[in-house]
N, C-alpha and C positions, 0 to 999 in steps of 0.2 A: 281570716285569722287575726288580721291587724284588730279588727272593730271588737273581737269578742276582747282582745288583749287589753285594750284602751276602757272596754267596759268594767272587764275585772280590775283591772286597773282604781278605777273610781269607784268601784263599789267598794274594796281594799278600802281605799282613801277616808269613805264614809265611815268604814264598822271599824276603824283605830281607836274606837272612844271607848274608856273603861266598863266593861258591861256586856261588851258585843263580840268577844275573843272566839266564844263558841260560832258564830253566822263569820266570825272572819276566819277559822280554820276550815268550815265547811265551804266557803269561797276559793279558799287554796287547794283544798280537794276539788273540786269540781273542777279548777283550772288546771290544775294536773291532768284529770280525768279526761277532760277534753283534748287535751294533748296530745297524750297516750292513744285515745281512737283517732287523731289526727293523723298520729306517727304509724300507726296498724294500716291505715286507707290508705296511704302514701307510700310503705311497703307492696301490701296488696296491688297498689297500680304499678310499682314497680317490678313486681314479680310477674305478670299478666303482660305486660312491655316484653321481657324476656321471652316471655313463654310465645309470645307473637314471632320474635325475632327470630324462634330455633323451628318456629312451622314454617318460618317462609326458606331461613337457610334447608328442611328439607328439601320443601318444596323445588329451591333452586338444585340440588341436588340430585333429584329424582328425573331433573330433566333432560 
């Protein structure tokens, strides 16, 4: 996540010149966007972690 930050980051840096607002708000969406599926996969694994935890507490349970 760092590398893609550091890339948006510079490409940012590049499209500040008058002319390029449009390729720099479409850089800010995609970096958003990518976020956002970060933060969804990161839920996901968090939710799958749980859902491991309550098969094994049956598991211990049933025994």
């Amino acid at each position: 996540m760092c590398r893609f930050k550091r890339g948006v980051s510079i490409l940012l840096a590049i499209l500040r010149h008058p002319g390029h607002r449009k390729l720099e708000a479409y850089a800010t969406f995609r970096k958003l966007e990518a976020y956002a599926t970060f933060r969804k996969l990161e839920a996901y694994a968090t939710f799958r972690k749980l859902e491991a935890y309550a098969t094994a507490a049956r598991t211990l349970n049933s025994i």
